[in-house]
N, C-alpha and C positions, 0 to 999 in steps of 0.2 A: 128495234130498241135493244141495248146492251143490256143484260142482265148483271145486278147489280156483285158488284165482287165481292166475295168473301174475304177482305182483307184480314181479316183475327184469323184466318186457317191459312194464311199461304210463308211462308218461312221469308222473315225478313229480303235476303239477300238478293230476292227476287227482284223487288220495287225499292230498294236502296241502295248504292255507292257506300253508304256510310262515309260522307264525305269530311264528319268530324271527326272519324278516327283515323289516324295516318300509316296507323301499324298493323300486321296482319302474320300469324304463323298458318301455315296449311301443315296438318297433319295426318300424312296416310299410315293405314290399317291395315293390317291381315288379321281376321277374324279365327280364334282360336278355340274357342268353345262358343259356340252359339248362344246356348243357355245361358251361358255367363255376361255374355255380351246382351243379350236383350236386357239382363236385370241393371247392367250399369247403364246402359241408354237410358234406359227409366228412371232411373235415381239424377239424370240431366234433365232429363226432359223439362220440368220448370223452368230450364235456363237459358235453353234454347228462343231462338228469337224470332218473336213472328209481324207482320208486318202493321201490326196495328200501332193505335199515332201513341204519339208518347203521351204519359200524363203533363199536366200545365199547372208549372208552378204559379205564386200567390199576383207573380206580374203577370199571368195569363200567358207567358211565354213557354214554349214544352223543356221540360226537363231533358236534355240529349245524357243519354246514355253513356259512362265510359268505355265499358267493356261490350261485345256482343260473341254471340256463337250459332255459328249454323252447321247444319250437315248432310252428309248426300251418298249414295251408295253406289256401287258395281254392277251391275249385273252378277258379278261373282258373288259381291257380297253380298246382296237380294239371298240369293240362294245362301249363301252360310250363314242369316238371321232367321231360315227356318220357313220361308215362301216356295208354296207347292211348284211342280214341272208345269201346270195349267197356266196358275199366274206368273211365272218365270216367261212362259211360251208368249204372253199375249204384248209382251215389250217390243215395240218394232226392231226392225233385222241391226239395224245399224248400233244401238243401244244392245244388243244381245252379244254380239259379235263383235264388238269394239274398235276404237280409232287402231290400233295394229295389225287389224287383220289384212292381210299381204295387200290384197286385189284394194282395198279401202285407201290406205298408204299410199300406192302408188296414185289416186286418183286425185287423195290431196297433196301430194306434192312432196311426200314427205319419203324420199328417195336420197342416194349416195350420204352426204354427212348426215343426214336428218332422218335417215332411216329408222323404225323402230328397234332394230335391230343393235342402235348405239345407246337407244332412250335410258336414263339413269331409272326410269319408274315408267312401268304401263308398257313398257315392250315384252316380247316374247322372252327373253333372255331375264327378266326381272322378276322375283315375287311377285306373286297378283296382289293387288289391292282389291278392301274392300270398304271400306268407309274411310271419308276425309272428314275431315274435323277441321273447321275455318272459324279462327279464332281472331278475333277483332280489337286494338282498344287506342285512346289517345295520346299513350306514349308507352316508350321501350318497355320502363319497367313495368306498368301495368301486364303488357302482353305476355314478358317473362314471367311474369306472377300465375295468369292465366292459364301460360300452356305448363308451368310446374305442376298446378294444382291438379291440372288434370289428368297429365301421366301418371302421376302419382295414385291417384283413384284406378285408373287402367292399371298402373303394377297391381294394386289392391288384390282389384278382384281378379286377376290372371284372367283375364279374357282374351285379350287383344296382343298383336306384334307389332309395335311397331316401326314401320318400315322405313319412312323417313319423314323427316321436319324440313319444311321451305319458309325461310323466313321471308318478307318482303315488307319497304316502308315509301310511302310516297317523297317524289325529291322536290326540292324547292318549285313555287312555281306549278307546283301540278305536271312539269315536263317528265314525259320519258329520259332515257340515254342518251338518245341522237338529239337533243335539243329542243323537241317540239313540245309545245303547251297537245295534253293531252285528252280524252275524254270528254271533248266538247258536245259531239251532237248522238245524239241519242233519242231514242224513240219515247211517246210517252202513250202508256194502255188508259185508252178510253174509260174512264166512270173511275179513272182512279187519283189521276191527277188532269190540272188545269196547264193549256197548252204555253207553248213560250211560243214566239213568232218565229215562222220556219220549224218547228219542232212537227213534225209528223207524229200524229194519233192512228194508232195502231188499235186493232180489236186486241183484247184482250186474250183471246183464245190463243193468239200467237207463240206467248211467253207464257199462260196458266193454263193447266188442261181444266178443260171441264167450261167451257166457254167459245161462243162464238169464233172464229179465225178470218181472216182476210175473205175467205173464202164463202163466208156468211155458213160454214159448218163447222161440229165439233172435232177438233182434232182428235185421233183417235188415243184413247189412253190405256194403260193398264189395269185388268179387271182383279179383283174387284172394286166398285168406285171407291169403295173403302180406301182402299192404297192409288188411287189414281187420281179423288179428286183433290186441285187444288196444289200438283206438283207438278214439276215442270222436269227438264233436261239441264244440266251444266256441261259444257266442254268445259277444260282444261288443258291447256298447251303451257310448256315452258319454253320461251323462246329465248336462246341468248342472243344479243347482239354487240354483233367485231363494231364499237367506236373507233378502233383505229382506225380501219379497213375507211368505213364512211367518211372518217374525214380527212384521208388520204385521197380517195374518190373525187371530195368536193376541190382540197386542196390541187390538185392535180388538171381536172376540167376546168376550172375557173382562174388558175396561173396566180393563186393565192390571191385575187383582187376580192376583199371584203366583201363589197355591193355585189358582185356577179356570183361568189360563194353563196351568200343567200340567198340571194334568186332561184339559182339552179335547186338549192335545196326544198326553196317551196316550191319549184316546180316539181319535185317527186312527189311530196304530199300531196300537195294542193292546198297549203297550209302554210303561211310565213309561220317562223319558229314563234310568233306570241300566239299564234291561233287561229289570228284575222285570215277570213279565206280571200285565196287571188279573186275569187267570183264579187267580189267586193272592195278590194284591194288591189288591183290588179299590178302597180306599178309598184310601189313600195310600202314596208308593213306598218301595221297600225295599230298600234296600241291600246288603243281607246277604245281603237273597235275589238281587236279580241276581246277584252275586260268588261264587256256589253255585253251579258245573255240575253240580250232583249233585240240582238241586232247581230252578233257573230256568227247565227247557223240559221240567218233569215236570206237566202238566197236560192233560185233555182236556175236551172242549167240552158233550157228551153229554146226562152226567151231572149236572155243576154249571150249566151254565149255557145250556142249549139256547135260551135266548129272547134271546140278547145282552144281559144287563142285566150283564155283568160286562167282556167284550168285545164291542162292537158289530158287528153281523154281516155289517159293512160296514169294518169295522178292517183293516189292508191285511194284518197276520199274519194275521189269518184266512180272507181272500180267499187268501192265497198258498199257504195251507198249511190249510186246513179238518179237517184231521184226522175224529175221527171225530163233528163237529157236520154234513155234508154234507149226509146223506140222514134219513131215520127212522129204520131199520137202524144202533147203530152200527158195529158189525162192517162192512157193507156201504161205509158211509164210509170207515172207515181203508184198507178196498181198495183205494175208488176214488182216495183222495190220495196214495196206496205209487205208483201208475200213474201218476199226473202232477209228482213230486217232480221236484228239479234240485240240484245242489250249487254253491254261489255261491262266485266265488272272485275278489269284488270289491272295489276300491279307491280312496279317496278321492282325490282330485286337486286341487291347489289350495290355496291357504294357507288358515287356519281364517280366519272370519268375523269382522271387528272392524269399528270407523269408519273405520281407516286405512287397510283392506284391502279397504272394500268395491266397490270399483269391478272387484276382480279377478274372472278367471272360476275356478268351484271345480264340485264334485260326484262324481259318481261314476263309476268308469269298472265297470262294472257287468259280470261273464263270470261264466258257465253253464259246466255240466258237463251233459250226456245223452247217450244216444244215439240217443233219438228226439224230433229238433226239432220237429215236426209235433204232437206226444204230449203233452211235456213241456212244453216254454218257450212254444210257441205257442199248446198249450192254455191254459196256464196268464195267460199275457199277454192273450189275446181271450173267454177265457169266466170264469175268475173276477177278474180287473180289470177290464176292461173293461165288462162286461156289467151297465147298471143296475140288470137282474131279480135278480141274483145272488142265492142266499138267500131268494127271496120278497120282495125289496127293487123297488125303484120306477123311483127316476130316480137314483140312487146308483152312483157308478162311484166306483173306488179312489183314496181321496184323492191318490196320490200318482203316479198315471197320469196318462198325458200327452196322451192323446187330449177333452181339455176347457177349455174357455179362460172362465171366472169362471162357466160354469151347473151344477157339481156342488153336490151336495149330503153328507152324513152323517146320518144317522139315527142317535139316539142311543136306543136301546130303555131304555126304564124304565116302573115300575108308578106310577101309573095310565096316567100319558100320557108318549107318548114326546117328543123334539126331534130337532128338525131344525135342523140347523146347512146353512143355504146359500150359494150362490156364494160355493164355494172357488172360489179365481183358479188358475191354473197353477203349481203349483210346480215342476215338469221339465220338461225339454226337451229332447228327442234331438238331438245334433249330429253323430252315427257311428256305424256299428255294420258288422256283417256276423258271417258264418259259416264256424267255419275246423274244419279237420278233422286231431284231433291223432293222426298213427300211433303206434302201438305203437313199441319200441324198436328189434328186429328189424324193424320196415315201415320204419324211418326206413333203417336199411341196405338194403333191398330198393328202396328209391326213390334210394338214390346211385347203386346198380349197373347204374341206366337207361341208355340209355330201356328203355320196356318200348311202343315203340310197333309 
């Protein structure tokens, strides 16, 4: 039996998209006085947002929010709000040590241009960061509103430096860059919301500590539960991505023919540009059907199409999310992908792509939701993108990972004989990332009332 969530203590961002606000500042910290920095956290902390339903205005309909704020820490900055070496210590290795550390970098892929060594934030060569501040609202000037007010409170109390502002706003359509409708399938945690068809229910423990996991045990958290229960892990990665590059790519393999342009392009996905997957679509795309939550992420791999002649077993949805095409067992597969899910809670940055525009930088600013880094994001980034064998695959790494510079390939399975689409160029490219750790509501109060050294 799942035990029941403490939705009022877990920090909005966890179980939300905020899919009505379209605008978003991320802003990183370096922590300058401790003391000073816990009294302003505190004087937010009512503002801060947690995951409980909204009130319901007099149509019984919920009041949606304009503005929101969440927040989440370093490991660095754990330790420069005043948390002893014990509870510092008991943070798993990957979370303590962070997405830059050399031996880590190379394993996700984040080598030659994507090194951390280039990262504008979170690399060796960068100010550390210690708290990010993710500001939310449903238009520009609201959000300019929001991140003034708040610097401005930070100049105030001279606590904080900060390090830099990312702005990012969703683009028509819900699509990324490269054209594709985005954020379609996503996991949903058990006792907290009601499933869509094809939506895989996940234990809770996955994405909140302090709960059941895949594994029917509790993830392991940081002591004391004080600061453990009820939070979870964020990645953040800034990816940019070359549009040009990609649509020279398609333009170039496809001899500028429209229909075979698309094609090829939902064959990287696995996803025509509305959303509709080939697993359902397989010949031309469908509108209706992306536009369908009730029908767009209800397909599995298994039964219809175990040989990739529908989606290619090299398609980056199905590297990321293998459902139950993994193993032979399908049962056994849907296991093994409930264990390595993550819930994405990423955003576009940058103005869309035209002639006028193209000189500027755009992509993705790309955050995770787990709570085990090691398990989930890092599995998932080194063994199913990464990895050429993937699937019984060759020399095949995910189109759209970043660990290859013009020698990948795509396999495109079909009867008699299959193709091979080669030297993809890079289309991403890491310029930021790290790993920050969001408390629960109550842990955000339990770290004002520091130190706890």
């Amino acid at each position: 039996m799942t035990a029941k969530v403490e939705i009022d203590d877990i920090q909005a961002i966890v179980l939300t998209g905020y899919a009505h606000l379209n605008e978003a500042v991320y802003i990183f910290l370096h922590v300058r006085d401790g003391g000073r920095a816990r009294a302003w956290l505190g004087s937010i902390l009512p503002e801060v947002s947690s995951a409980a339903a909204w009130p319901l205005g007099a149509d019984g309909r919920p009041i949606k929010p304009s503005t929101r704020i969440n927040i989440a820490f370093t490991h660095a900055g754990l330790h420069a709000m005043g948390l002893s070496q014990p509870m510092l210590a008991s943070f798993p290795a990957e979370f303590r040590e962070g997405m830059a550390e050399p031996v880590r970098a190379r394993l996700l892929g984040d080598v030659g241009a994507s090194a951390p060594e280039s990262w504008e934030l979170g690399g060796p060569r960068t100010e550390p960061v210690h708290i990010l501040v993710m500001l939310f609202a449903a238009t520009p000037q609201l959000v300019e509103d929001l991140k003034v007010r708040y610097l401005a409170q930070m100049h105030e109390m001279d606590c904080v430096r900060i390090i830099c502002e990312q702005a990012a706003a969703r683009l028509a359509g819900m699509r990324e860059h490269f054209g594709y409708r985005d954020g379609i399938s996503q996991p949903g945690l058990e006792g907290t919301t009601l499933p869509r068809p094809g939506q895989e229910m996940v234990r809770p423990g996955e994405f909140v500590l302090g709960y059941q996991n895949e594994y029917d045990l509790l993830t392991p958290m940081p002591e004391p539960r004080a600061l453990g229960q009820n939070g979870t892990y964020l990645v953040y990665r800034k990816l940019e991505q070359d549009v040009a590059a990609f649509n020279r790519f398609l333009d170039e393999q496809s001899g500028a023919n429209p229909e075979v342009r698309e094609r090829l392009a939902a064959k990287l996905l696995g996803r025509w540009p509305s959303g509709a997957p080939l697993a359902l679509a397989p010949e031309k795309d469908d509108p209706a059907l992306a536009a369908d939550d009730r029908r767009n992420n209800d397909f599995h791999y298994a039964a219809d199409d175990p040989y990739g002649y529908r989606t290619p077993l090299g398609a980056h949805i199905r590297r990321s999310n293998p459902r139950d095409g993994l193993e032979k067992n399908p049962r056994l597969s849907a296991i093994t992908s409930r264990r390595h899910r993550i819930i994405r809670r990423g955003r576009p940055y940058g103005p869309p792509y035209s002639p006028e525009t193209a000189a500027a930088r755009r992509g993705l600013l790309f955050v995770a939701i787990n709570t085990d880094i090691r398990r989930q994001f890092e599995f998932v980034q080194q063994v199913w993108l990464n990895d050429p064998k993937f699937a019984g695959l060759h020399t095949d790494k995910d189109p759209f990972a970043t660990n290859h510079d013009g020698d990948n390939t795509l396999t495109i399975q079909r009867h008699p004989v299959r193709k091979v689409v080669r030297d993809l160029p890079r289309f991403v490219t890491v310029r930021a990332g790290g790993y920050f750790f969001v408390p629960g509501m109550r842990a955000l109060e339990w770290i004002v009332s520091g130190p706890h050294g």
